[in-house]
C-alpha positions in Angstrom: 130.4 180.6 23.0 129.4 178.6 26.4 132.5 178.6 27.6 133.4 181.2 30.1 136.7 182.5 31.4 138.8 179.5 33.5 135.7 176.8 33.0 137.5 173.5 33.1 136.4 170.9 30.6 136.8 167.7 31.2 136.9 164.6 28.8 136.3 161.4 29.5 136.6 158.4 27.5 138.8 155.5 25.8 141.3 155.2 22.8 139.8 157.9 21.2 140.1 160.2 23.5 143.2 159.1 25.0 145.5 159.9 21.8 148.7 159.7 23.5 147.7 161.6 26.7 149.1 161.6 29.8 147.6 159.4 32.0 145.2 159.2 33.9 144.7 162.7 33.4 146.5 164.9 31.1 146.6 168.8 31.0 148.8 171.5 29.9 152.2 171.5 28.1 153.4 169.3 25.0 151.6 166.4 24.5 149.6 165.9 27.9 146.4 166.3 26.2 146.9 164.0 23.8 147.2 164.3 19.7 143.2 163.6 19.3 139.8 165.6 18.6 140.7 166.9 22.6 143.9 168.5 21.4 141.8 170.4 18.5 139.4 171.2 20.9 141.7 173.2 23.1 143.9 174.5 19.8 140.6 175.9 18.5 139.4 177.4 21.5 142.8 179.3 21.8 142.6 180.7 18.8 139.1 182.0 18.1 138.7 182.8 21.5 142.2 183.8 22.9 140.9 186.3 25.8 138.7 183.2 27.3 141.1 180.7 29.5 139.5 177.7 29.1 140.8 174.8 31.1 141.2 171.3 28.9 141.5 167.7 30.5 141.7 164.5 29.2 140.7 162.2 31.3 140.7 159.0 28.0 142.8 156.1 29.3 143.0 153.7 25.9 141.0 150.3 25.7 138.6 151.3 28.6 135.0 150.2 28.3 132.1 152.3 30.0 132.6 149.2 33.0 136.0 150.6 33.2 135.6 154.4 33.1 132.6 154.5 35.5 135.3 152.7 38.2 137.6 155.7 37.7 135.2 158.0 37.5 135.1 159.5 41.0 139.0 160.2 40.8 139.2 161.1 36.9 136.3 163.5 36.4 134.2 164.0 39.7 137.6 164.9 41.8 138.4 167.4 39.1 135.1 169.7 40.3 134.6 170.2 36.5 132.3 172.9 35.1 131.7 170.8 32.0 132.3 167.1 31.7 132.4 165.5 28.2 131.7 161.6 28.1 132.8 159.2 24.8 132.9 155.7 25.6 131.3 152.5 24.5 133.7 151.4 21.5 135.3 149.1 23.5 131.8 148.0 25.0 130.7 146.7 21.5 134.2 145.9 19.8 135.1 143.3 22.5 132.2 141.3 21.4 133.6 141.2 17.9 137.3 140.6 18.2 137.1 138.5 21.6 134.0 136.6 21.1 134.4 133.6 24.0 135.7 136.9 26.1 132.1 137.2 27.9 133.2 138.3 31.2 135.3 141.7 29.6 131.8 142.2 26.9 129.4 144.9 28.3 125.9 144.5 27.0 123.3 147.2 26.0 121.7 146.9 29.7 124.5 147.6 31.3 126.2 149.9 29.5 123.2 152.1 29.9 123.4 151.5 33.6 126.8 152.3 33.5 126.5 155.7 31.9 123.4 156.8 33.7 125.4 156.4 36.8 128.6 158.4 35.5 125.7 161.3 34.2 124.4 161.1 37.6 127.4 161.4 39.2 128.1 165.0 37.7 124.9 166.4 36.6 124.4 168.8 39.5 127.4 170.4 39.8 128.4 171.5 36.0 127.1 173.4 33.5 126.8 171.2 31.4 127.4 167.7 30.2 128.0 166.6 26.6 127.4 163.1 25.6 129.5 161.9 22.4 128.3 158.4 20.9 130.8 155.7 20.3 131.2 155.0 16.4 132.3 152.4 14.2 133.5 154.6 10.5 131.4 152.2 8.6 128.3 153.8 6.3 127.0 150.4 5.6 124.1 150.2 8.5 124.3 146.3 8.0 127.5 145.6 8.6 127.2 143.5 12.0 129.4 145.7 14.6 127.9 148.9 12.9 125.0 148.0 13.5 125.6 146.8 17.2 127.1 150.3 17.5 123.1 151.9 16.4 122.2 150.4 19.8 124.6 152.1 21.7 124.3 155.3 19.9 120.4 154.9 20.8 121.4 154.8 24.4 123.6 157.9 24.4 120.4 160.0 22.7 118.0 158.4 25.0 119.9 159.3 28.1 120.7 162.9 26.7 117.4 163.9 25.9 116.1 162.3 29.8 118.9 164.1 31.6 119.6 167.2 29.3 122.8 166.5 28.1 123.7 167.6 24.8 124.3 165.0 22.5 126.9 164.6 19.3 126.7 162.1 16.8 130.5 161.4 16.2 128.4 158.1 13.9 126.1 160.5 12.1 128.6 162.6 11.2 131.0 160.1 10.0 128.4 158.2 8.2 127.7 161.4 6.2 131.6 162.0 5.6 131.9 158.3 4.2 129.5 159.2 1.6 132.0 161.0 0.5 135.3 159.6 1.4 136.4 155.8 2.2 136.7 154.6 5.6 140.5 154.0 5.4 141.2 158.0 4.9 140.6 158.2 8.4 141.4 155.3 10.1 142.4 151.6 8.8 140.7 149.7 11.6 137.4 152.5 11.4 137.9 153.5 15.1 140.7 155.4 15.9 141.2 158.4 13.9 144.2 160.4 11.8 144.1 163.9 12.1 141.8 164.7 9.6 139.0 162.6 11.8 140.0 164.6 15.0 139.7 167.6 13.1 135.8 166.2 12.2 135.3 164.8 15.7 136.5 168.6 16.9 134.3 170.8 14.7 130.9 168.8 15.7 131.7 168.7 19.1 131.9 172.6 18.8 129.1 172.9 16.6 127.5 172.3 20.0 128.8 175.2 21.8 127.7 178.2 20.3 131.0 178.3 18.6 132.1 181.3 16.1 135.3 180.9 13.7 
């Protein structure tokens, strides 16, 4: 596994992240990390790895866009001195151009949002170990549907700027998309973003199919 004795992880990012955590950063006890993929994260690396004291934030405030995110960023991740930082945002970047159409001034557009991530990967990228860059999603197989395939764009943005900065990258839309061939959208979530338990648990085992992890 990647993960050493007291790294700190930290993981950034909306609704999706957020779950229920204590904000703007929760850690530690009850429910402070949330009820999300973070929560499984942590729970997984407790058990398969119990003599490694891994350190798990979450830094997901719910509704934020990667405009948002990139204004806390200083305080929620950079403060933190991190050894790994883990980035999931732009949901909210493309759903506010669906379900608040006249809203342009709260929309952020493909340009930007690139800026704006490019700056938060900037921001970190020498002082960790690593970074981990997890696309938005929309848990929608059909590639024409109008917002999933607004999504493509942004999930195009998070591979580009992984493979120029040497982040690793997880396909949360990939690997729903292959999941849906199996099972309907509404298993994991009615409004196909945020997930039930049985999405964490999917979000959690690809993000750790990225860390050289052993069950």
């Amino acid at each position: 596994m990647i993960f050493e004795n007291l790294d700190r992880i930290v993981f950034a990012g909306d609704s999706v992240t957020d779950m229920g955590s204590e904000n703007p950063v929760g850690e530690g006890l009850f429910d402070n990390v949330g009820r999300g993929y973070v929560r499984v994260v942590e729970n997984m690396l407790a058990v398969y790895y119990p003599e490694v004291l891994v350190r798990v934030t979450n830094s997901g405030i719910s509704g934020n866009t990667s405009r948002d995110l990139l204004a806390r960023f200083d305080r929620d991740v950079v403060s933190l001195n991190p050894q790994w930082v883990s980035i999931c945002i732009g949901i909210n970047d493309v759903w506010r151009q669906f379900d608040c159409p006249a809203m342009k001034d709260i929309q952020v557009q493909p340009d930007e949002y690139e800026k704006n991530l490019e700056e938060m990967i900037l921001k970190v990228k020498d002082n960790v170990k690593g970074i981990f860059i997890l696309s938005p999603y929309i848990i929608e197989p059909n590639a024409q549907d109008m917002m999933r395939a607004r999504m493509d764009e942004y999930v195009e943005i998070c591979k580009k700027l992984s493979v120029k900065h040497g982040c690793v990258f997880v396909d949360f839309q990939r690997m729903y998309e292959d999941y849906c061939k199996i099972r309907h959208s509404s298993f994991i979530a009615w409004d196909r973003i945020h997930p039930n338990q049985v999405g964490a648990t999917l979000m959690a085992r690809e993000f750790l199919k990225h860390c050289d992890f052993e069950y």
